[in-house]
Each structure stands twice: as structure tokens, then as C-alpha cells.
N, C-alpha and C positions, 0 to 999 in steps of 0.2 A: 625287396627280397633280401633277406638275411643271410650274408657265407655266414656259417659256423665253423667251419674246419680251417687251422693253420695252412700257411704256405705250407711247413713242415710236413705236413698229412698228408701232402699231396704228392711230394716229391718223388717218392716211390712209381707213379706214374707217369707224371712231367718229364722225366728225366729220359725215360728211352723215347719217351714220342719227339719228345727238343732234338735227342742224337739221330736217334732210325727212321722217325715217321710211324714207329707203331709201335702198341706196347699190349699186353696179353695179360687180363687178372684173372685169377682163380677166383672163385667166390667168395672164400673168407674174406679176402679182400675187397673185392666190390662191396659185400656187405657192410664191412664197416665204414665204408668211404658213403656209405647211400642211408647210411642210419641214420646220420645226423640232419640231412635233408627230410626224414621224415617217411622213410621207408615203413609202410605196413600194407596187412592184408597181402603177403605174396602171394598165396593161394587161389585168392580170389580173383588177381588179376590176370593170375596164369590163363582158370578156367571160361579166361574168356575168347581164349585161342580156337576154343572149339564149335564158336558161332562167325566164323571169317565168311567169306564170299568165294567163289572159284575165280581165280583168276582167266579172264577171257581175252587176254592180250599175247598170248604166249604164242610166238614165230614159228616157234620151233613143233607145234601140232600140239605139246603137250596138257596134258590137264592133271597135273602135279601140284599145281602152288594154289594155296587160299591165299586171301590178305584182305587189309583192312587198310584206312590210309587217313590220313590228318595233319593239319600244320598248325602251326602257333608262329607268332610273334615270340620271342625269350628277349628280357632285358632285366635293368637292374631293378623298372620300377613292375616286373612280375610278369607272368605266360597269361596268353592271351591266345585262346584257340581263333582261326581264319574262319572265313565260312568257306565249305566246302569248294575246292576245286580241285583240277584235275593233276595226275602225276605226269612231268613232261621230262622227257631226257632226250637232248639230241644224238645224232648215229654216231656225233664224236662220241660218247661217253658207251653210248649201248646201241651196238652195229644189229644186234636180233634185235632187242624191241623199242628201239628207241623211235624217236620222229614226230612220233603222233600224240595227242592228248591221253591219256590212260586215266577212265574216272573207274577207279575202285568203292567199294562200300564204304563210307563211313566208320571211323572209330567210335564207336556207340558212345553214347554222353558219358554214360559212369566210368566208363572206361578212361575217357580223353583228360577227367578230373581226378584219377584215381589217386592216392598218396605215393601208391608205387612208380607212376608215370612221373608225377609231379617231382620226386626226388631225383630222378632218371635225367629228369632236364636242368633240375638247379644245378647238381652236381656238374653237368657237361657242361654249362653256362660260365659256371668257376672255372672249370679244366680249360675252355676254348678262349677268355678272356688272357688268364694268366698268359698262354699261350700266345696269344695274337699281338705279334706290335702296334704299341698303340698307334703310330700312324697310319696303320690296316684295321683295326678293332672298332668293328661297326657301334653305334649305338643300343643297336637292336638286330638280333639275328632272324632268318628266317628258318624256320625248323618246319622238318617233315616226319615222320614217323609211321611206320611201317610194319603192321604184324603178318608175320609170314608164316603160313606150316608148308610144309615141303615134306609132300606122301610122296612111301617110298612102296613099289608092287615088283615081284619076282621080274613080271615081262615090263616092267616101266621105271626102272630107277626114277629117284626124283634129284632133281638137279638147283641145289641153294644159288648157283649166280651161272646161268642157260647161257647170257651171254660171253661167260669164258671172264678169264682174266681181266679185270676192269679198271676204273676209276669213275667216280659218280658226278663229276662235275659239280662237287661243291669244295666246302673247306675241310670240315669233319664230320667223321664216319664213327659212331658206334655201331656195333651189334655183340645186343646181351643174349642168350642164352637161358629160355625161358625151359624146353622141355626135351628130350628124345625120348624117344618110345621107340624099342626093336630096331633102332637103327646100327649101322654100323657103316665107318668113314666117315665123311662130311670136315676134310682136312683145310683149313683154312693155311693157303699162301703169300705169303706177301713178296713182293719184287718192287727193285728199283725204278728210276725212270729208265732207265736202259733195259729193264726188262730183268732183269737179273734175282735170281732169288738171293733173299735175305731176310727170312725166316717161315718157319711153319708149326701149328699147334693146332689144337683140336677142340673143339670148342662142347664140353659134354657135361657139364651139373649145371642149374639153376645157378643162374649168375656168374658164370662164367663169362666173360667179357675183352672183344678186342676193339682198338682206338685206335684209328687209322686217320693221318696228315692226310688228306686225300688230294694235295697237293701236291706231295713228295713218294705216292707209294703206289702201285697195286694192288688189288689183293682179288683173289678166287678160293670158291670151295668146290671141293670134290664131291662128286655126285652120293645120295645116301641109296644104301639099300636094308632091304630087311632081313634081319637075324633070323628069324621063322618067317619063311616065306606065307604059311598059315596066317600069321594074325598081323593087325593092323599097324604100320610102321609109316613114324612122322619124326619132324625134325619142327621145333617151335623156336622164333626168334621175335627179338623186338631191334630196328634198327632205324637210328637213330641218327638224320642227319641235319650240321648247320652249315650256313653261309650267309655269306653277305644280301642285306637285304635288295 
């Protein structure tokens, strides 16, 4: 697996997540950090948010969230998708649905191969290596990935993280910023380990992008609702996690 991008390229990123624990890209910027990984076909990958599964794990009664779910091996010698298994979080991390095994659908083949995905992970690969001392920096990560829509209805807000305020029990946390449609809010938080806020943004064009230490941070989003309660109102993401194998 080939880095192409300088340290230098990166640094604009590296640098708040090394101070804060998190750091916030617009898209022009993720786009050029994901081009030279080999970014194409956005479109295509988008539209594939609109074939997810219902999610049938939700504590909280709702039926707001689709998703999709898949892991990979990531290392220097290339991604390597797992065969299917289940999503597990224990009640440390997620007190509503954690505990139990969660088998979700499948990331469809083209999808789990796509050039878009595939640049999504080399790039994190470079980002979380740089990152990780090397006395902690696995050989090989384990990555999960996760496509989420989060519908939003007059009498049903939809809600991007049900269990509140969190931490996911790994090392690092993307989530890119695939689509909204009619939405309005969906404020992404971040807080210390004390709990303490220290920062917030919003996460709203195609490739919009936040990077969370998920060691060192927080983070929650605000519930979505829709702009015209009339027409169909969604929030799309791709979220993107590593850790130690």
C-alpha cells in the first residue's frame, strides 16, 4: 500500500487531533487529502445509502436509523475485508444498545471495494499510524465501517448517536458526511474526559469530515429534524472506525 502524500499534507490535520483529540475538515479539504488515495465515483457511492437495512437494535423503540456494516483488516501490506460478523459494544461504551451482538446487513460487495471507501481507509491508515506511538502502533488495525441514514419525521426526530454522549471503545473515529436532505441541526459535540465541552460543528456538504482520538474525547450529535415536515428528510454518513487488532 502506497502513502503518496507528504507528512507536510497532513499536518493541517495531525495537528489539532495530537493537541484536542479532534479535528473538523470542510470538504475541500478532505477532498484533496482523499484524491490522491484514489478518490472516485462519489456519486455512485453515495447512492448506495439508499439500499441500507432498518436497524432492529434500537432500545430506545425507534425506527429512524438504516445501516449497513463491515470490517477489514488495514495494514501496510493492503485492506482485507473480514467475513461477516457481528457489531458488539459493551454498556461501557453504549448504555442504550450496547451488550449484545448487532448483526446488521452486509456492505454490499461493490460497495466494501469501491475506490471511494478504499481511499477513506488508506488515508485513515496514514492519519492513525503517524499518530500512534510506535510502541502502541499495531501491525494491523481492525476497522469497522458503518453506513448510517438517520430519517428525520415531524412526530419522530431522528436521532445520529440515541445513546447520548459517547465514546466507542476503539482508538479512532471517523465520520464523513455523505448526504442531508431537509434536514436541519444534527450538531456534532465534542467534550473532554471530564465531560467538559471543547468544541462543536456541524457536519453538512459531501465530505465534510470529523476525527476523533477516541481515547481522549467525546463526541454526540444533536437530534435531526425536517425542514418541510411534507417531504422525506434524512441525514447520510459513513463512519469509520480503528483499533487495535
Amino acid at each position: 500500500m502506497t502513502d503518496t502524500l507528504l507528512p507536510a499534507d497532513l499536518a493541517g490535520v495531525e495537528f489539532p487531533l495530537a493537541q484536542g483529540g479532534f479535528a473538523f475538515l470542510h470538504a475541500p479539504t478532505t477532498h484533496a487529502l482523499l484524491a490522491p488515495y484514489g478518490l472516485a465515483d462519489w456519486d455512485g457511492f453515495a447512492a448506495s445509502w439508499n439500499r441500507l437495512g432498518l436497524d432492529r437494535y434500537m432500545a430506545d423503540g425507534g425506527r429512524y436509523r438504516r445501516r449497513r456494516h463491515a470490517t477489514y483488516t488495514v495494514s501496510a501490506d493492503g485492506i482485507e475485508r473480514k467475513k461477516h460478523q457481528p457489531h458488539y459494544q459493551s454498556r461501557d461504551y453504549n448504555e442504550l444498545n450496547g451488550g449484545i451482538e448487532r448483526w446488521f446487513r452486509p456492505v454490499e460487495a461493490a460497495i466494501g471495494t469501491h475506490p471511494a471507501l478504499t481511499a477513506v481507509l488508506r488515508l485513515m491508515r496514514r492519519l492513525v499510524t503517524d499518530l500512534t506511538p510506535p510502541d502502541r502502533r499495531p501491525d494491523a488495525w481492525h476497522v469497522e465501517i458503518h453506513q448510517f441514514r438517520i430519517e428525520a419525521r415531524a412526530e419522530e426526530p431522528g436521532e445520529p448517536t440515541p445513546e447520548g454522549l459517547h465514546r466507542d471503545g476503539v482508538d479512532w473515529v471517523l465520520v464523513l458526511m455523505v448526504q442531508r436532505e431537509n434536514v436541519a441541526s444534527g450538531e456534532t459535540t465534542i467534550h473532554d474526559l471530564h465531560r467538559r465541552p471543547v468544541g462543536h460543528f456541524t457536519l453538512t456538504k459531501p465530505l465534510d469530515a470529523a476525527l476523533v482520538d477516541d481515547n481522549r474525547v467525546y463526541h454526540g450529535v444533536t437530534a435531526v429534524r425536517p425542514l418541510d415536515p411534507a417531504r422525506p428528510a434524512w441525514r447520510d454518513v459513513l463512519v469509520v472506525t480503528f483499533r487495535h487488532q
